[in-house]
C-alpha positions in Angstrom: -52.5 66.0 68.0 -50.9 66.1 71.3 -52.3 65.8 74.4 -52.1 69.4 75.5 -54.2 70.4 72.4 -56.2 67.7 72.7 -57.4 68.8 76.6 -57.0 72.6 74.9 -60.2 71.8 72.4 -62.4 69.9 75.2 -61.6 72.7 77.6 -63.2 75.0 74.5 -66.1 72.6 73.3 -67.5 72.4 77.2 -67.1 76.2 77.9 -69.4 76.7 74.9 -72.5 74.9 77.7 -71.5 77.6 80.0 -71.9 75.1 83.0 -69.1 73.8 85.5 -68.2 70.2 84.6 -65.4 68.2 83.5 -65.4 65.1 81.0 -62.0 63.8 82.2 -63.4 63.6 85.5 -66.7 62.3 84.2 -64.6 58.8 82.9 -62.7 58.7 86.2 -65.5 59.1 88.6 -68.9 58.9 89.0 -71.6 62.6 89.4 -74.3 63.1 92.1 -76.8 65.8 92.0 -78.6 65.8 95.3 -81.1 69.2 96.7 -85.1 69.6 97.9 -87.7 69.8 95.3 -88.0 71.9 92.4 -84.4 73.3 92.7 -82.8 72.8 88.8 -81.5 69.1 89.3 -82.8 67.6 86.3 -82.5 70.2 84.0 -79.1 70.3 85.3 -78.3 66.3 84.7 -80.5 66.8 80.9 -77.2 69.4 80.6 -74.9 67.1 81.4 -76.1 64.3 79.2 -76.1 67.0 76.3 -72.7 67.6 76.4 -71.7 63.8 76.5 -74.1 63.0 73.7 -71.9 65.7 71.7 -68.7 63.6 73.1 -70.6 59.9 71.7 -71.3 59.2 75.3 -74.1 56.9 75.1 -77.0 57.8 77.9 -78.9 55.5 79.4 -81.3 57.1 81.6 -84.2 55.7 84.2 -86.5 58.3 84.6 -89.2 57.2 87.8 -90.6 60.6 87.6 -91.6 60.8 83.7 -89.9 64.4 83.4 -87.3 63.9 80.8 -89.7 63.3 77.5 -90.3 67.1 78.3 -87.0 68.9 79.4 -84.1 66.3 77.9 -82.7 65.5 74.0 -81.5 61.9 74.9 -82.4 60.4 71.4 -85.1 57.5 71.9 -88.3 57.4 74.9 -89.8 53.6 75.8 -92.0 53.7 78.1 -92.0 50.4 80.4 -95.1 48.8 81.4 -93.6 45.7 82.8 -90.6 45.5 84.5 -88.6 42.8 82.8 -89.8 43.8 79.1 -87.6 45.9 77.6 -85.1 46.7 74.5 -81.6 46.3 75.2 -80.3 50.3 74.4 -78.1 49.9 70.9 -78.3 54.5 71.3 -78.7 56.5 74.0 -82.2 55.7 75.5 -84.6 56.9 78.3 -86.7 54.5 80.3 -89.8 55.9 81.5 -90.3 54.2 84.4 -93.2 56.1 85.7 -95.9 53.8 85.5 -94.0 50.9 87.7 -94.2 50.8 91.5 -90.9 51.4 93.2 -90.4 47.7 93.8 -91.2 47.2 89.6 -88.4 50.1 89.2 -86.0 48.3 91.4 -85.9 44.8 89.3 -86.0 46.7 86.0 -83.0 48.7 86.6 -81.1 45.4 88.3 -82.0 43.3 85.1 -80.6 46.7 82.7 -77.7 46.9 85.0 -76.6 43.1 84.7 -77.6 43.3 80.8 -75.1 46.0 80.1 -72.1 44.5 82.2 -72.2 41.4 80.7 -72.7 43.0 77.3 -69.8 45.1 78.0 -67.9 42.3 79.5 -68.4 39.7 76.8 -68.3 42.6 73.7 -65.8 45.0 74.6 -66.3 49.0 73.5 -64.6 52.2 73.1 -67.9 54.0 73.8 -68.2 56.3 77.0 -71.8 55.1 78.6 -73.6 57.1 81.4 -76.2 55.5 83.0 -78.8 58.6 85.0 -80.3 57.4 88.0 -83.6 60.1 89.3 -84.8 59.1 92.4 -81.4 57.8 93.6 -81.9 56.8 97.2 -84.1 53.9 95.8 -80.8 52.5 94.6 -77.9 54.1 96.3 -78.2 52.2 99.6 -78.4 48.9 101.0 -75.2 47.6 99.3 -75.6 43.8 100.4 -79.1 44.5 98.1 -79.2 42.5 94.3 -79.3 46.5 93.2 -76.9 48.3 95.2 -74.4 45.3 94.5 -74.3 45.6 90.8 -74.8 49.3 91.1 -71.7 49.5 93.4 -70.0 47.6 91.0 -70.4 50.0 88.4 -69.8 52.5 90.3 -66.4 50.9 91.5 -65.2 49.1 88.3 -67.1 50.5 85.6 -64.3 52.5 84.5 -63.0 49.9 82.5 -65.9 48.9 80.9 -66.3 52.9 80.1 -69.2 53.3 82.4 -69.8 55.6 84.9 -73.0 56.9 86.9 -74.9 60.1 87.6 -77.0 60.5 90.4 -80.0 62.6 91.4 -81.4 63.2 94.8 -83.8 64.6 96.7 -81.6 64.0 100.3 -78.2 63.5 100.3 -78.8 61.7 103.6 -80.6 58.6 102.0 -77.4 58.0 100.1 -75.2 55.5 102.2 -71.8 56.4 102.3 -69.8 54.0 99.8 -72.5 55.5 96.9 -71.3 59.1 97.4 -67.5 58.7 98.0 -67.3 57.4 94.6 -68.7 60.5 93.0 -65.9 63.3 92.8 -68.1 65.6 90.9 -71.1 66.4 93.1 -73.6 69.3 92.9 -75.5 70.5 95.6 -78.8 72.6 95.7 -80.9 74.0 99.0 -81.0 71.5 101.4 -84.0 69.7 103.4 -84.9 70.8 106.1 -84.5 67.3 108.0 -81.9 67.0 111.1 -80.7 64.1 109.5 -80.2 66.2 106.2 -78.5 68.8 107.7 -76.3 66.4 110.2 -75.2 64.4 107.4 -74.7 67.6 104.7 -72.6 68.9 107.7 -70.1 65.6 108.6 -68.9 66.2 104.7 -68.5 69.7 103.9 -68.8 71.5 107.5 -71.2 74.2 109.6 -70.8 76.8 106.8 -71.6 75.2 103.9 -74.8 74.0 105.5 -76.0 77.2 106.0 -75.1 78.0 102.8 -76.9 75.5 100.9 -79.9 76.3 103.0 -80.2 79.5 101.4 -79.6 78.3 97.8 -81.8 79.6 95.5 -83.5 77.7 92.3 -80.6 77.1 89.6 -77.7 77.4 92.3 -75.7 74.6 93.3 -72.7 74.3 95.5 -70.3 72.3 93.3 -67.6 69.8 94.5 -64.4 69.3 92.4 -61.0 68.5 93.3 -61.8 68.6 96.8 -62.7 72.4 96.4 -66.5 73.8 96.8 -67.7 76.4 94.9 -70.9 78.0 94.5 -72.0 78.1 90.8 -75.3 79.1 89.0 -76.6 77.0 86.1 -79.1 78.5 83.1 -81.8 76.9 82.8 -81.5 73.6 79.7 -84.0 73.9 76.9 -83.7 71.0 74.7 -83.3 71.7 71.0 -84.9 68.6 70.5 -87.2 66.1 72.4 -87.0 61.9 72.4 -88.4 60.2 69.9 -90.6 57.3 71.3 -89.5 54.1 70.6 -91.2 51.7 68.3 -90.7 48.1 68.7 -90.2 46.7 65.2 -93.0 44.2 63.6 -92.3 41.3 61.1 -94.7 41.5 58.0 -96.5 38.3 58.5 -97.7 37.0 54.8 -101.4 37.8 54.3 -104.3 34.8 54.3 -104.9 33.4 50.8 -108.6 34.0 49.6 -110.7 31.5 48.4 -109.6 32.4 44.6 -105.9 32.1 45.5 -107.0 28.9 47.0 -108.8 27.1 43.8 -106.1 28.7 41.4 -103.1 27.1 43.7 -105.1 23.9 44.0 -105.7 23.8 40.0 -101.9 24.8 39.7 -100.7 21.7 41.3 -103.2 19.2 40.0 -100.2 17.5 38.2 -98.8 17.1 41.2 -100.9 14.2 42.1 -100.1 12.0 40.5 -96.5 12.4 42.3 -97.9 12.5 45.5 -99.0 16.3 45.6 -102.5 15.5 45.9 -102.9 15.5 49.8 -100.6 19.0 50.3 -102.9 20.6 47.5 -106.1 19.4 49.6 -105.0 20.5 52.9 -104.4 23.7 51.3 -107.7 24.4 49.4 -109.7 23.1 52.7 
């Protein structure tokens, strides 16, 4: 198959989501979401990851606000308690990192972050892996920062360890700068009402566009591609099926011999004492 038909049949598999997005973008560049409260932005990144997840893209997903057990079909949930205990992702996983303190989420996702680098470093794979970032402005700045440094890092480089990033926003103006110019795919919804939301919103896309996306309703977005904006309305995602919660495996420990066992094991190796047996069968019965 050629390359025409093959760009022909993922042209066809994505129009079937009835969303704007592109997957040859998605392994070039990285995705922002950004817009106020309550405007479609998850459900709009949960759409997202359901398409990959039909391409084998692996999702790994950090989810500060506990909303994606309920609205997104990434296969496994673990909920983190502490923030450097956790399963390295072998599928596509969500962290629930609700229950951790901002500064807790910070060193959890810097520990994942550096665990699947070098994993992807050392053990080389032909899997496409998105890692979902809610709550992005606790990552997406200070770039000299142990978080922003491997973030940025993915962000830059990842494409040829086939990872790339999407992130979600409430304020396009806590991004800094060197975050958001690496995402070519970017989606938009009504803007804060902050100066600094609106100065900033303005400096990239100009006076109209702001007053656009102040009048956004829920479910639209203004969509960047190919340096072209677009306004676009996205249905609302309903997951077919939810996480299942992971389980962390346990090792059948043998169970305590009774006192029964004990006298029939110590009678068992009576002969044995004469070979020097005699002081393993005591320690046993006693």
């Amino acid at each position: 198959m050629n390359r025409d038909h093959i760009e022909k049949h993922v042209r066809n598999q994505i129009s079937k989501f009835d969303i704007p997005f592109d997957i040859q973008e998605a392994q070039k560049s990285n995705i922002l979401i950004s817009g106020t409260n309550h405007t479609g932005k998850s459900r709009l990144a949960c759409n997202i990851t359901s398409i990959l997840q039909n391409f084998n893209w692996q999702i790994i997903c950090f989810d500060n606000t506990g909303i994606w057990r309920e609205i997104s079909d990434v296969e496994m949930l673990y909920q983190v308690s502490e923030a450097l205990n956790f399963p390295f992702p072998n599928s596509s996983t969500t962290y629930d990192a609700s229950l951790l303190i901002p500064n807790d989420q910070k060193l959890f996702v810097d520990e994942v972050l550096k665990d699947l680098w070098d994993s992807r470093v050392n053990n080389p794979s032909n899997q496409w892996t998105l890692v979902v970032l809610e709550e992005f402005e606790l990552f997406g700045r200070n770039i000299r920062g142990p978080v922003g440094q491997k973030l940025f890092r993915i962000m830059h480089a990842g494409r040829n360890q086939r990872i790339r990033v999407l992130g979600i926003t409430t304020d396009l103006a806590l991004i800094d700068a060197p975050f958001i110019r690496l995402c070519q795919q970017r989606y938009h919804a009504r803007l804060a009402i902050e100066d600094n939301s609106k100065r900033k919103f303005r400096g990239y896309y100009g006076r109209d566009w702001c007053r656009v996306a102040q009048e956004l309703d829920l479910g639209f977005f203004i969509y960047l591609f190919k340096n072209k904006l677009k306004i676009v309305h996205v249905p609302l995602f309903e997951p077919k099926r939810l996480p299942a919660p992971y389980t962390q495996p346990t090792i059948q420990l043998p169970k305590p011999k009774g006192l029964w066992q004990r006298i029939k094991f110590f009678f068992g190796t009576s002969k044995r004492r004469e070979t020097g047996g005699e002081n393993e069968a005591l320690r046993v019965l006693w």
